[in-house]
N, C-alpha and C positions, 0 to 999 in steps of 0.2 A: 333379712338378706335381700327381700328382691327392690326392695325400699335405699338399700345401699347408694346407688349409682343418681338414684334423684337426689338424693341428700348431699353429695357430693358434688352434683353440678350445678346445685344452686347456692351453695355455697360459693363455688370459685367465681358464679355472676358475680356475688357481692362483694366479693374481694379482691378479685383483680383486675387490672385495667389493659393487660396486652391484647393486643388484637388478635393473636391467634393463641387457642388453648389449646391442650395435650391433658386427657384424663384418661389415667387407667384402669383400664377393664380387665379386672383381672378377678373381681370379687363377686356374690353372689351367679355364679354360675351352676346349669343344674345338668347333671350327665344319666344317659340312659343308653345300653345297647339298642342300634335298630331293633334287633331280632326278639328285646323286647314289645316291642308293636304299641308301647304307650308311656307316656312320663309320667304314669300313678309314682311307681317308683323309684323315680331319681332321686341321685344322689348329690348331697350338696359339694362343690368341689372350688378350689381357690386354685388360679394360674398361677405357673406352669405348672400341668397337669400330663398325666400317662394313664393308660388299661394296662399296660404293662410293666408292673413295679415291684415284680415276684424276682430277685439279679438268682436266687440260689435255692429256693424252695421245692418246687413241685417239678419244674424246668421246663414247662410248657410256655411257647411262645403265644401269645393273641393274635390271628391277624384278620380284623373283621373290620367292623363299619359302627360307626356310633355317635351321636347326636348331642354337641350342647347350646341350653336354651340360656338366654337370657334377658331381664327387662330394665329398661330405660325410660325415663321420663325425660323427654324435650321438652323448653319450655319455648311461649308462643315469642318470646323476645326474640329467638333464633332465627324465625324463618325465612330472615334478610340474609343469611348467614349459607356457609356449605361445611358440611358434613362426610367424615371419612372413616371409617372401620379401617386399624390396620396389625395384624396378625407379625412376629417377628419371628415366627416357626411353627408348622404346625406337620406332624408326621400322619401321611403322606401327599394325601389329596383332600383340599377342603372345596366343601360348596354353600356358600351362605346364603342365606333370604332374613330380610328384614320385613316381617310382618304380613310374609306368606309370598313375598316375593324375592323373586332369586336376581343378584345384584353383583352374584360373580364368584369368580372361582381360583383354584390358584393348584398347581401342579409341583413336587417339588418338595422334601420338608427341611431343606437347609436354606433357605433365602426368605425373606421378607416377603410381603404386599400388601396393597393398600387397597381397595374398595371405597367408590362413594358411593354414599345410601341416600342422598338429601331430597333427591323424589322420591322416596319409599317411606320418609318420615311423616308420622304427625305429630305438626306442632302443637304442646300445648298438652299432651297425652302421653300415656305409654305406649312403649314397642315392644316388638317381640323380635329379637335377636338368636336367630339359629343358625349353628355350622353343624352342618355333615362332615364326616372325618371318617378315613377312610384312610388304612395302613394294608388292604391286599395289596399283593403282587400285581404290577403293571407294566407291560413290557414299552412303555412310553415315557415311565416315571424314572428318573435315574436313584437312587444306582440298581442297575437292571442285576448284577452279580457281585455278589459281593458277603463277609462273612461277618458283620454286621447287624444287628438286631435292627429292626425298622421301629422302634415303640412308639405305637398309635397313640393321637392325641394331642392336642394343643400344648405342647409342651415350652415355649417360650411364652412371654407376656405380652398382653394384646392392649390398644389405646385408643380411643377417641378422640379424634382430632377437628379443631371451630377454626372454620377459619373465613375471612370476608371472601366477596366474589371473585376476584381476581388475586391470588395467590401463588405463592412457590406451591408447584406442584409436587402432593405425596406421595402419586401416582406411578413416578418414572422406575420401574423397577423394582420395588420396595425400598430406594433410595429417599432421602431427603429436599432432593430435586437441585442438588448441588452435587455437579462433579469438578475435580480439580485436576490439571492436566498438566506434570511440566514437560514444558519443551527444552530448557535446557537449564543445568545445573552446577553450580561452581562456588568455591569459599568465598569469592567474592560478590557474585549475585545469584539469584535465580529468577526465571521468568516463565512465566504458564499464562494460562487461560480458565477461567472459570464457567460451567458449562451450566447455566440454568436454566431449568424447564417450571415452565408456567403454567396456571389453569388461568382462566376469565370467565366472567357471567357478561360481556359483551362489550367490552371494554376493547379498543384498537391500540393500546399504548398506554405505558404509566412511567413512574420515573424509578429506578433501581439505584442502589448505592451496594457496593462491593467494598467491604472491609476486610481488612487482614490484620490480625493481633499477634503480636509476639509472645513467645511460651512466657516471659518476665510481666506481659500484660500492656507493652507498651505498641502503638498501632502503628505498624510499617508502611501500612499500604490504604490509600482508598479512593475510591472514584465514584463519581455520580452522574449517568446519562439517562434521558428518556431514550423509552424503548418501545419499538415498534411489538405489537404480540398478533402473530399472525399462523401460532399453533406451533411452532420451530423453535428449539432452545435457543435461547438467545446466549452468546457470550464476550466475554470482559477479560482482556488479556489483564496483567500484570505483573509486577516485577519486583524483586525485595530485594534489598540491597543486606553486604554481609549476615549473610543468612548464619540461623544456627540449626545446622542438619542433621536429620535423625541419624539413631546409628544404636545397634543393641545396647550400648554401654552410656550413650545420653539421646534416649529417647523421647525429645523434645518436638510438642504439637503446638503447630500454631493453629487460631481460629479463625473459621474462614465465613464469613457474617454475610448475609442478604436483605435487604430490606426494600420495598414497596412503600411508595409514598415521598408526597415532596411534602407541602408540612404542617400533615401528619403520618404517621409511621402506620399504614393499616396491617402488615405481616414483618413478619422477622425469622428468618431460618436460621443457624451457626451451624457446621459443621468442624471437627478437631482434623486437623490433616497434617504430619510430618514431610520434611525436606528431605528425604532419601540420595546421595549420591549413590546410581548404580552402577557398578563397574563389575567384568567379568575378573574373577581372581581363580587361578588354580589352589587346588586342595583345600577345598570349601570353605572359603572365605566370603562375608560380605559386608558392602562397605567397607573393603579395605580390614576386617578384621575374622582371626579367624572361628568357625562356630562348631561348635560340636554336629557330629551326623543323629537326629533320632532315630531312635528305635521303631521302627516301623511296625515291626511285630507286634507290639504293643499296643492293648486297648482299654475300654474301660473297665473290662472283665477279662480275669484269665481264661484263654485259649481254653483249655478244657472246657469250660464254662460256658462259652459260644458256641462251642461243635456240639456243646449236648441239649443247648436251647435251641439249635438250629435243626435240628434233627426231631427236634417234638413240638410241631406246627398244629397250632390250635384254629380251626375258623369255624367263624359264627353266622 
């Protein structure tokens, strides 16, 4: 297992040729309660991972603190290259260190983040990949009330991301470093702005092309401008003619492309993004059509089930 992640990144050297890579870390990971005091006895664990996976048994909730380790081989070919750790959920509070150092944190277990570790690495060597995780109670952490289980633990899938010096930033939010913004929208056209944020290793300016693909695959939109990079997202209006807009009953996403480089391509982002007409309609309608009300009440466990895990608070 701890062999996994080297074998798989030197593989994808060999094989592929994009400039920026995306490898999941999600395998050989090794988990142990803090309050154990040591990783003699971890356990081996594959993402998305929980401590709390008992829905009906004993009905004792976990809510403690607990550490997973993992190791990577970077190779010395990289260390032209940057490097980013990025987590797509982790309950509640995580705090990472790469190889004894701490490289950042993140609050929150329904959102994204991204981490760079690329001064923490060595190339050419293995790493040591630790998150702290942490599901107590935190009157800073939302949701502060609420009747909801919090289950501790890395429970979404985590990724490794290569990419050159100057890149779409993975950084913005736990976003892809593409937001898509319309300004106004109609059967006939639509027109937005696309919102990209950038990192650099020292670069004042590069060249950006903004593509737009149609849900059938065919390309509505694209522009090409050098760009000043001076820390500020940069952004790229544009406009799509006879647009086909989202709507619950044809929910159709177009692709919304980034690229770096005049010619050659050093990074490339896509994001999927639907043409929504919003309009206000009486008796819960949208888009013009009307939608069932959910059940609010409703969770992933019966009611019963929550009041009586909630009431038997375990910590460690």
């Amino acid at each position: 297992m701890k062999r996994y992640i080297a074998t798989l990144l030197l593989l994808a050297i060999c094989a592929s040729t994009q400039a920026r890579e995306v490898f999941p870390l999600n395998e050989g990971w090794r988990f142990f309660f803090k309050s154990e005091n040591s990783s003699d006895n971890a356990r081996h664990v594959t993402l998305p991972h929980t401590w709390d996976t008992d829905t009906g048994g004993t009905g004792y909730f976990l809510e403690t603190t607990a550490n997973y380790q993992n190791d990577m081989y970077i190779p010395a070919e990289w260390a032209t290259k940057r490097l980013f750790v990025k987590f797509y959920g982790v309950q509640s509070v995580a705090d990472v260190f790469v190889n004894g150092y701490y490289v950042g944190g993140h609050k929150g277990g329904g959102t994204a983040f991204a981490l760079e570790i690329t001064d923490k690495i060595r190339f050419g060597s293995d790493n040591a990949l630790l998150v702290v995780v942490s599901n107590n109670y935190c009157d800073d952490v939302l949701p502060t009330s609420t009747d909801m289980n919090l289950y501790g633990g890395i429970y979404r899938e985590a990724e490794l991301i290569l990419t050159e010096k100057t890149a779409v930033s993975p950084l913005y939010l736990g976003s892809d470093g593409i937001l898509v913004h319309q300004n106004s929208v109609g059967d006939e056209r639509v027109e937005g702005e696309a919102e990209i944020h950038l990192v650099t290793g020292g670069e004042n300016s590069c060249v950006l092309t903004l593509d737009i693909t149609a849900p059938d695959g065919s390309r509505v939109f694209s522009k090409r401008q050098k760009t000043r990079i001076d820390g500020k997202p940069v952004t790229i209006p544009f406009s799509v003619d006879a647009p086909q807009l989202w709507s619950p009953a044809n929910p159709a996403l177009y692709r919304v492309s980034v690229s770096i480089g005049d010619a050659t391509v050093t990074d490339s982002v896509a994001v999927p993004h639907g043409l929504p007409q919003h309009r206000s309609h009486p008796g819960g309608r949208l888009c013009g059509q009307r939608q069932p009300h959910p059940d609010t009440r409703r969770n992933a466990l019966p009611r019963q089930r929550h009041l009586g895990r909630r009431t038997h608070r375990a910590r460690l």
